[in-house]
C-alpha positions in Angstrom: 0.0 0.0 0.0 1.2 3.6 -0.6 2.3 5.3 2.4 0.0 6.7 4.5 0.5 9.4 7.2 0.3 6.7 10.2 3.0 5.6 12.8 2.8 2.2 14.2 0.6 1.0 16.2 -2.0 3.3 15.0 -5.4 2.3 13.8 -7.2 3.7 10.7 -10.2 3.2 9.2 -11.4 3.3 5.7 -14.3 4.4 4.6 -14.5 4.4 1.1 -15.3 0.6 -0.1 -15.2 -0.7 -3.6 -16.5 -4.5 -3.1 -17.2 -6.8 -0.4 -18.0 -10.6 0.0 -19.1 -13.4 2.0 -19.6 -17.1 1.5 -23.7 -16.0 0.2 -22.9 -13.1 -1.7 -20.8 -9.8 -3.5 -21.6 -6.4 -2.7 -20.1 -4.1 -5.5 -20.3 -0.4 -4.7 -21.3 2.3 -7.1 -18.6 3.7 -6.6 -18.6 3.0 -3.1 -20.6 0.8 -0.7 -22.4 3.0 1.5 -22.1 2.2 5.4 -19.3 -0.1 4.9 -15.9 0.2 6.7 -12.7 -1.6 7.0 -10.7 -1.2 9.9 -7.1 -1.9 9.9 -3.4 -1.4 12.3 -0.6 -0.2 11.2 2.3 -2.6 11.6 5.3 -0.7 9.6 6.6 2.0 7.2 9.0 0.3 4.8 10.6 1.3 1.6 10.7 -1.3 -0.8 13.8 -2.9 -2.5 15.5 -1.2 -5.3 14.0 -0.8 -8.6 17.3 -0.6 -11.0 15.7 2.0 -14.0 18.2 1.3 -17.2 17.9 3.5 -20.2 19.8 2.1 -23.2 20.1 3.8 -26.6 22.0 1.3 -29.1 24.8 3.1 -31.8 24.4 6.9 -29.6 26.4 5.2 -26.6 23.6 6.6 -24.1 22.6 4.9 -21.3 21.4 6.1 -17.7 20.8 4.1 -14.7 18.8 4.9 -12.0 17.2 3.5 -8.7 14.2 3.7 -6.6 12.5 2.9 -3.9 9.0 3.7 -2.9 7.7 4.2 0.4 5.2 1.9 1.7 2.9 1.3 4.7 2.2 -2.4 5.6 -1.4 -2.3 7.3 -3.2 -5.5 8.8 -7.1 -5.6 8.3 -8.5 -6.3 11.6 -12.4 -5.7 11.0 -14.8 -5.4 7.7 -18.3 -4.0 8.8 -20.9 -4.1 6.1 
């Protein structure tokens, strides 16, 4: 998940559903399922591993290399309320 503005530990709750499901049926929101919530904790903020970016232009003798990493949040879904 992106990163959020959260520090560990901390619960959030997200109110804006897309779809939910249970063994009897699927709820698909339009665009989003009103009343629904999913609550979650957060349990880290991360950066990923290294994306190597190479840019490689044959007969000019270009290339570039780059890296990234993107921030993340790593969030644990506690409770779905429909």
């Amino acid at each position: 998940m992106e990163k959020l503005d959260a520090k560990e530990g901390e619960k959030l709750t997200f109110d804006h559903v897309l779809l939910a499901f249970d063994e009897k049926k699927t709820e698909v929101g339009t665009p989003y399922l009103s009343g629904a919530k999913v609550e979650a904790e957060v349990l880290r903020q991360a950066r990923a591993r290294k994306v190597i970016v190479f840019k490689y232009k044959p007969k000019v003798h270009s290339r570039k290399k780059h890296g990234h990493r993107q921030p993340f949040t790593e969030v644990e879904i506690t409770k779905i309320a429909l």
